[in-house]
DRENMI-819187 format. One record per residue (C-alpha): x, y, z. Coordinates in pm, whole numbers, padded with zeros to 5 digits, always signed. Layout:
// residues N
> X,Y,Z
> X,Y,Z
...
This chain:
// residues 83
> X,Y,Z
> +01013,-00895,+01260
> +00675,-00813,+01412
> +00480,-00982,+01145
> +00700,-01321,+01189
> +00636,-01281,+01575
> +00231,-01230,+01516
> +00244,-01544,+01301
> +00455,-01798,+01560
> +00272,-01613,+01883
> -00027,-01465,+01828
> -00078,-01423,+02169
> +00158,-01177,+02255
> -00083,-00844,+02208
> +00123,-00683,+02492
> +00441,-00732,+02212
> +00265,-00536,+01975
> +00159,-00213,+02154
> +00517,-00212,+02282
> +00628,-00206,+01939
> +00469,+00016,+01845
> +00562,+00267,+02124
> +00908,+00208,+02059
> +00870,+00258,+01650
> +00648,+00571,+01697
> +00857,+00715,+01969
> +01189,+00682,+01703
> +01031,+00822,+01452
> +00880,+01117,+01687
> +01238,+01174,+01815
> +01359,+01166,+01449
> +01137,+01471,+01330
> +01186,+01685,+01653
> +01525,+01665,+01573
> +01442,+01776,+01166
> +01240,+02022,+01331
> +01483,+02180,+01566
> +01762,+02178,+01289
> +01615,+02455,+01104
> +01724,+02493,+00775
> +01662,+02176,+00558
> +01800,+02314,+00172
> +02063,+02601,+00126
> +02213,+02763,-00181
> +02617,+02700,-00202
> +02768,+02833,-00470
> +03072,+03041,-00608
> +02873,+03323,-00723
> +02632,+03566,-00416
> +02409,+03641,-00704
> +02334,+03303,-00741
> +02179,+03249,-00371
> +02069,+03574,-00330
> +01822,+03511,-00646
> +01700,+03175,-00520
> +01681,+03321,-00152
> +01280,+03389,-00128
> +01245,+02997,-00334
> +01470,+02864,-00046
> +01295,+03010,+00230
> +00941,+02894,+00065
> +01096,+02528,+00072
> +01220,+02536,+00374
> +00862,+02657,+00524
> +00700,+02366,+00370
> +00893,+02145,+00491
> +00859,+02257,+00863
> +00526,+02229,+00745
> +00526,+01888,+00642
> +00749,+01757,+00934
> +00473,+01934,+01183
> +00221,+01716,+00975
> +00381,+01439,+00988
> +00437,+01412,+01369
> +00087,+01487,+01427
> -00040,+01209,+01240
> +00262,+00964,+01372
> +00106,+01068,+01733
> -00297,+01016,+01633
> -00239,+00698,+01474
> -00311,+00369,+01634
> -00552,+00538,+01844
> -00884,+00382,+01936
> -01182,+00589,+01752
């Protein structure tokens, strides 16, 4: 949609930064919510000895992820910023 809009009205610059807010802020309000869930990958199963052995691998996953998520909203926020 924005590209068809830059090719019939090129003029509209003030279209584009609005866009843009309104994309960046979704996707902002997207990952706070990832963040705030918590827990992104659990074990279900039948068997306790199953999750308990795959407990620390979990809890490594899930750290990256928060990782990844805190990444990723920090570069969502610096981009499309003058230099």
């Amino acid at each position: 949609m924005r590209a068809t809009i830059n090719l019939v009205r090129p003029d509209w610059t003030r279209f584009r930064a609005v866009y843009n807010i309104v994309s960046h802020s979704g996707g902002l309000v997207v990952v706070y919510y990832l963040i705030r869930s918590g827990s992104w990958v659990a074990a279900v199963g039948p068997a306790t000895e199953i999750t308990e052995q795959y407990a620390h691998s979990i809890a490594v996953v899930n750290q990256w992820t928060y990782f990844a998520l805190l990444v990723f909203a920090h570069c969502a926020v610096g981009r499309d910023r003058p230099a």
